[in-house]
N, C-alpha and C positions, 0 to 999 in steps of 0.2 A: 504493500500500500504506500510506503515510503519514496522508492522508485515512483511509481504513479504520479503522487502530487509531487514530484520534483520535475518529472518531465512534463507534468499539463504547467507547470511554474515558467517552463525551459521554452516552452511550445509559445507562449502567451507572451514573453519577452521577443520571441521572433516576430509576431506581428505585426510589430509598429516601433515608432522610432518613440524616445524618450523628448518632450519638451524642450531639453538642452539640445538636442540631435537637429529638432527640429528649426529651433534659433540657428544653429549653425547651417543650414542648408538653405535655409530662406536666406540668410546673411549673402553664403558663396554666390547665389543665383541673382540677387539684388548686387552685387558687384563684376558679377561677370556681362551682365544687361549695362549697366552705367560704361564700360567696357567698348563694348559692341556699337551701343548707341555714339560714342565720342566718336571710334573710329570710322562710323557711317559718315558723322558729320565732318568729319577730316578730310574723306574724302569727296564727299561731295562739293565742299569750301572748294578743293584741288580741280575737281572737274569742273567747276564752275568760271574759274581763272581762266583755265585753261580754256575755253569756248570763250572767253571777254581777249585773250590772248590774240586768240583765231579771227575776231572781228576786228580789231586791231589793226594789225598784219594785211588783213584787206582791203580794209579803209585806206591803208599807208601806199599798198601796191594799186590800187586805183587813183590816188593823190599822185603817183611816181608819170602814170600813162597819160594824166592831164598834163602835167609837166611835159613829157616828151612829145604832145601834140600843141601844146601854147606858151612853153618856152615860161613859163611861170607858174605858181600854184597860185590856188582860188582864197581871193582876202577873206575877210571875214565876214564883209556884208554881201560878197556874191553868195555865200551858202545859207546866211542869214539876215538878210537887210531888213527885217523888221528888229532882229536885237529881243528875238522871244525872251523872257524869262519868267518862272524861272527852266522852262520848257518850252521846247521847239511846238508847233501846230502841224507835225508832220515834217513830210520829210518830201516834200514837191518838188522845194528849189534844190536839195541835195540830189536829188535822184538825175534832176534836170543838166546838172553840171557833171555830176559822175553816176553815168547812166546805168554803169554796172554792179552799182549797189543796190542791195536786195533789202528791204526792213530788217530781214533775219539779221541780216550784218552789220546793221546802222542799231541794231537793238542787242542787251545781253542778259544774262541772268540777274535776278534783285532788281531788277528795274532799268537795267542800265542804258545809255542811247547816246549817241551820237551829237555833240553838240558845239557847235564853231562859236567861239567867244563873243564877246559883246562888240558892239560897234564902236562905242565908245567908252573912257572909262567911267560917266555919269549914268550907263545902261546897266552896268555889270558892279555890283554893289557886295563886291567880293569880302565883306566883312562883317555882314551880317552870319548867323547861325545859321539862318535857311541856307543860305545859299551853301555856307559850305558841308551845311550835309545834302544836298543839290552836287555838289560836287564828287564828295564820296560815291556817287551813282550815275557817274557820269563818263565819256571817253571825250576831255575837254579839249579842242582844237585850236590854237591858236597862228594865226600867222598878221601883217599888216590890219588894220582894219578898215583901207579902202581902196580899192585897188589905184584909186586914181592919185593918191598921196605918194609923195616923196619925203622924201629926208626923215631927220629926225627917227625915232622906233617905238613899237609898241611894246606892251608888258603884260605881263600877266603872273599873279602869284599863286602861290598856293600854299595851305597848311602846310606845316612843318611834322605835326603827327596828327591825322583826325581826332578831334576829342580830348587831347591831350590840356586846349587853353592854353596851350603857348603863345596862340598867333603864329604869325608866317612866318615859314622856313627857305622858303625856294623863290627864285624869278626869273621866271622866262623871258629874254628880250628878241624880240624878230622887226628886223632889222626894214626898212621902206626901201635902201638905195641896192639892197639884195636881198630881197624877202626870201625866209624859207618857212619855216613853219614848227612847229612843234602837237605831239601829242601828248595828252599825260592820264593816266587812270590807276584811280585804287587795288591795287592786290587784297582780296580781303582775306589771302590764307597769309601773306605775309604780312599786311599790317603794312605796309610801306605805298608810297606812287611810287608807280613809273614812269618816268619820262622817254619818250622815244620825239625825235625829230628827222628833218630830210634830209634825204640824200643831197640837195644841191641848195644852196644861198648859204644866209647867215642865219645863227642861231645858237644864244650863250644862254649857258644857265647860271646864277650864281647863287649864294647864301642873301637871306632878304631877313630883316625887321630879324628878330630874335636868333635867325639863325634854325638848320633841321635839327631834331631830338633825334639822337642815335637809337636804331640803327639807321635811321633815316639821311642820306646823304644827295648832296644839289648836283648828279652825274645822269647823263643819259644813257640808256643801257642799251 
């Protein structure tokens, strides 16, 4: 009878886990999930780049063909002469100058889109908070801002780290007596702009008003 009630004892411990057993499994499973869920989002942050990257890259190589057919790239109130803010109303006159762009490429993930700078610097109120988080979701173009101006150059800044409240770190200058251009857009897996600019004119970047918060540096890539 001993035997007996030892193994209905023995039988009845295998069925089921103890309280503590059961804290610890829910624990491992509640950090294996936090886990899984981070590196989805790691990598979606990555693919996400990576397609704002590729629009980019298109933008730039249709900007390169206008060039090698007009001996110039397009100022800033050819792609935008009304000076939208803090949002283009489409994408008509872009399409109308670089034909070979497609929404899909003028637009990116989070919101992102295609946008040629202000006309002038009383249009573009680059210090208010909208705008620069306007800009964090932005692929921001700047070059001249009329085609028919010489001398003197234009400018355009930009945070130093989103968010950070530092104020501005960077300034792009493009130049009227050799205009080229510049692009610049948020990485949101790095936390950094990039700056990209053209292949032909002029176009300086430097340290502006505060200066960039590291890792943040005033270089084109």
């Amino acid at each position: 009878m001993y035997k007996s009630i030892a193994k209905t004892s023995w039988q009845r411990r295998g069925l089921g886990f103890t309280l503590v057993e059961l804290v610890i499994v829910i624990a491992i499973i509640a950090i294996l999930s936090a886990i899984a869920v981070a590196s989805y989002h790691g990598v979606q942050v990555n693919a996400d780049d990576s397609d704002r990257e590729a629009d980019v890259t298109a933008i730039m190589d249709s900007l390169e063909d206008y060039y090698a057919k007009n001996g110039e790239y397009p100022a800033n109130d050819d792609l935008n002469p009304d000076g939208n803010y803090p949002q283009m109303n489409g994408f008509t006159k872009v399409r109308a100058i670089l034909p070979d762009l497609t929404d899909e490429m003028l637009t990116g993930p989070g919101g992102y889109q295609f946008y040629p700078g202000c006309v002038n610097s009383a249009s573009c109120p680059n210090t208010s908070d909208d705008w620069r988080d306007y800009m964090t979701k932005a692929y921001m173009y700047s070059s001249r801002y009329r085609s028919n101006q010489a001398g003197s150059y234009a400018y355009f800044n930009v945070p130093s780290t989103y968010g950070d409240g530092t104020g501005w770190g960077c300034s792009i200058y493009t130049y009227y007596d050799d205009p080229g251009y510049m692009i610049a857009w948020y990485s949101q897996s790095k936390k950094l702009w990039i700056f990209k600019r053209s292949k032909h004119g002029e176009v300086n970047i430097s340290s502006y008003g505060s200066g960039p918060v590291a890792p943040q540096t005033c270089t084109f890539s």
